[in-house]
VODOMI-850652 format. One record per residue (C-alpha): residue number from 0; residue in one letter; x, y, z. Coordinates in pm, whole numbers. Each point is the difference from the previous one (the first is absolute). Last residue first. Layout:
N
PT;n;res;X;Y;Z
PT;NUM;A;X;Y;Z
...
//
This chain:
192
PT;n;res;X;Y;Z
PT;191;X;6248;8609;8427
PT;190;X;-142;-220;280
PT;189;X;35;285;263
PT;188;X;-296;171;-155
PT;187;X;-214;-276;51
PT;186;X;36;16;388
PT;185;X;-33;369;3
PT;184;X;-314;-34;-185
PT;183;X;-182;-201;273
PT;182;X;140;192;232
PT;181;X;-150;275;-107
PT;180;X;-304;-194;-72
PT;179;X;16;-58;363
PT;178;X;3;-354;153
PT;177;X;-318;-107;213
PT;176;X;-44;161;356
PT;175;X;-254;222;-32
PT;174;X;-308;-212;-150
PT;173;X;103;-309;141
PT;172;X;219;-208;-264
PT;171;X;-67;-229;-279
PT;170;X;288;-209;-48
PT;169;X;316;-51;217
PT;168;X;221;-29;-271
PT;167;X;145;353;-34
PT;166;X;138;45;375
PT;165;X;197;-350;-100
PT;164;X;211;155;-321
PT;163;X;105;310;226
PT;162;X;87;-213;287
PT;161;X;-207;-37;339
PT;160;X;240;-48;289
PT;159;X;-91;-360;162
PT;158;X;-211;41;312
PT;157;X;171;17;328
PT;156;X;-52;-260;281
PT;155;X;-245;161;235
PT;154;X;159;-40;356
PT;153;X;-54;-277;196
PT;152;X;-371;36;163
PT;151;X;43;9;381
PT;150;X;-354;118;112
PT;149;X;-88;-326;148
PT;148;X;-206;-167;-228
PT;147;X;-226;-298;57
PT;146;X;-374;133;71
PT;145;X;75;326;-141
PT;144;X;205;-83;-304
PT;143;X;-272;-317;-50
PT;142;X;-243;281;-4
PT;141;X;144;231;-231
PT;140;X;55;-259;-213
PT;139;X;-366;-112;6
PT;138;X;-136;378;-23
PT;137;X;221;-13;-339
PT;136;X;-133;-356;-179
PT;135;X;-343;130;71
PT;134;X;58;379;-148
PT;133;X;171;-222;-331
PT;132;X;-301;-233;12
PT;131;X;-228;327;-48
PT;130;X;198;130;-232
PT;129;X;-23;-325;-191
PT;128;X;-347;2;24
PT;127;X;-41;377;-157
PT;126;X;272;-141;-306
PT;125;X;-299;-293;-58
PT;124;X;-276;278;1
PT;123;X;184;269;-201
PT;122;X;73;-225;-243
PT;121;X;-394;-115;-33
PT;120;X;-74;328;-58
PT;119;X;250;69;-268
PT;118;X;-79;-305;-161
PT;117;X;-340;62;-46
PT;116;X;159;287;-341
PT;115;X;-29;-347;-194
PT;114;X;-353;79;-25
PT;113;X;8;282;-68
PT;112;X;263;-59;-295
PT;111;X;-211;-278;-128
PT;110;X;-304;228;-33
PT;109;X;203;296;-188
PT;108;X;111;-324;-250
PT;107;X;-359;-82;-34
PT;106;X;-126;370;-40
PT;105;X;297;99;-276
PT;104;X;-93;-358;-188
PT;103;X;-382;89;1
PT;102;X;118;383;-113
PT;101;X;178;-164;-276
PT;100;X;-281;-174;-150
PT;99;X;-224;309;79
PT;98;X;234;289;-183
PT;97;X;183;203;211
PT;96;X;-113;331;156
PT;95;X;-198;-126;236
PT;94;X;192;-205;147
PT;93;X;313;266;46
PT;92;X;-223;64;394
PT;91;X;63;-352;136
PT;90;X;391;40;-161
PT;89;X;26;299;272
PT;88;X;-158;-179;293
PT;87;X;222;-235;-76
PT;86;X;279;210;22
PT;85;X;-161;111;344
PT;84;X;20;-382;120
PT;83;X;344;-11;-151
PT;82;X;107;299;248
PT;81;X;-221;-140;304
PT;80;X;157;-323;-2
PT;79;X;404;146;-33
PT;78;X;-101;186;318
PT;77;X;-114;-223;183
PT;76;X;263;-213;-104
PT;75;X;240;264;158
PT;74;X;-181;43;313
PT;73;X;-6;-390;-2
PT;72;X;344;-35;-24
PT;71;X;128;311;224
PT;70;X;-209;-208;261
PT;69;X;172;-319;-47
PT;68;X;355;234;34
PT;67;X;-104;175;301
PT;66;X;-74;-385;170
PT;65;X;326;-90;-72
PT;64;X;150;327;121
PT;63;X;-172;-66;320
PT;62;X;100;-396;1
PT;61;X;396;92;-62
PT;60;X;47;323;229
PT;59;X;-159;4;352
PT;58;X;-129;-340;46
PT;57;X;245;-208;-150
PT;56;X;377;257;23
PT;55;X;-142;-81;369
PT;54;X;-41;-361;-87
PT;53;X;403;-9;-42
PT;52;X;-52;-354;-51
PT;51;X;324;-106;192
PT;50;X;-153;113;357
PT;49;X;-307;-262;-92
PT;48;X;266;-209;-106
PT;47;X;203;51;353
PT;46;X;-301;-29;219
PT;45;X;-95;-320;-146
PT;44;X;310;-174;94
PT;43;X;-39;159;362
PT;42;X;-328;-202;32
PT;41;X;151;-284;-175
PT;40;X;287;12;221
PT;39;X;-173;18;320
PT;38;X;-242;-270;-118
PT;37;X;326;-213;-51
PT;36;X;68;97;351
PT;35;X;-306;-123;174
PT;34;X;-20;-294;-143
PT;33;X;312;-102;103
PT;32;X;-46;87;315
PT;31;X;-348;-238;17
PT;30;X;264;-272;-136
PT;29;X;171;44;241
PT;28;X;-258;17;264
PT;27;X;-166;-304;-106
PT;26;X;333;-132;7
PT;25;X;28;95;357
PT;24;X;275;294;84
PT;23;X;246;-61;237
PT;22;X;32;297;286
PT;21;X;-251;264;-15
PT;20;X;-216;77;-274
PT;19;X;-228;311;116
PT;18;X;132;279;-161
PT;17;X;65;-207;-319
PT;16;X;-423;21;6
PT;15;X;-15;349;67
PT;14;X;268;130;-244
PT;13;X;-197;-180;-261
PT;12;X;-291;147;117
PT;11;X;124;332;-48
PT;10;X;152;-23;-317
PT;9;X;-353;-143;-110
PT;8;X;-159;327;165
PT;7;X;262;250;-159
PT;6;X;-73;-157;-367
PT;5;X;-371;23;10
PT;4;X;-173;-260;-203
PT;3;X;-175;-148;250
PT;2;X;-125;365;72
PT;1;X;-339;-65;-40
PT;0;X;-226;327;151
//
């Protein structure tokens, strides 16, 4: 196992080495010491902005409701695909019943739409990679929180309280937790 990186061992061997200075120092040893302690500093700078980064609102909040949102996406343009697909299905079958010049035009726009229907695949392939970096990006957090945390995370700093006005722009929401209708009206009620 490395543990170059380990903040306990370089603490240690800085303590080791001042441990064993006695009397005037060389330069070599100077400068040696000086070393030392701006790699003390960097090590404990680092520490701080990993503390600063809140990566447990990271791992356990922001990156799994990032990842429940991408797959909200492609459940939902799933499901937009396969409700023009059956429309098309539908127009497929009023052929017949149109006259020939128009049927052509009917069949060649039908095509079109089919074809532009590819885009839900492809969607789902490019959102599936970015999952897949998000689930990368997450075991290396937890990782660097392992190999240089120390279990003394400052406390979460609050999130803004969510006005009225704000709780409305936030887009397309999970199915569950998106604004009520009854809110909704309740909102537009209060503007008369």
């Amino acid at each position: 196992m490395h543990d170059a990186g380990n903040p306990a061992l370089i603490e240690r061997a800085v303590r080791e080495v001042l441990g064993s200075l006695s009397g005037d120092m060389t330069s070599t040893e100077a400068v040696l010491l000086s070393e030392l302690e701006a790699l003390g500093r960097e090590v404990q700078r680092a520490k701080s902005e990993i503390a600063a980064l809140r990566v447990d609102d990271i791992n356990d909040s922001h990156i799994p409701r990032a990842t429940d949102e991408l797959d909200a996406v492609v459940e939902h343009t799933a499901n937009a695909t396969n409700e023009i697909l059956d429309v098309c299905e539908g127009l497929e079958a009023m052929q017949k019943r149109v006259p020939a010049s128009e049927a052509e035009a009917l069949a060649a726009a039908v095509t079109r739409i089919y074809e532009a229907c590819s885009f839900q695949d492809i969607t789902g392939q490019r959102i599936g990679k970015v999952v897949s970096a998000l689930k990368a990006i997450e075991s290396r957090v937890a990782t660097v929180i392992a190999r240089f945390g120390d279990g003394e995370l400052p406390p979460p700093v609050p999130e803004p309280p969510v006005t009225e006005g704000r709780a409305l722009a936030n887009g397309p929401q999970l199915p569950g937790s998106g604004t009520s209708q009854a809110d909704i009206d309740k909102l537009l009620a209060s503007f008369d």
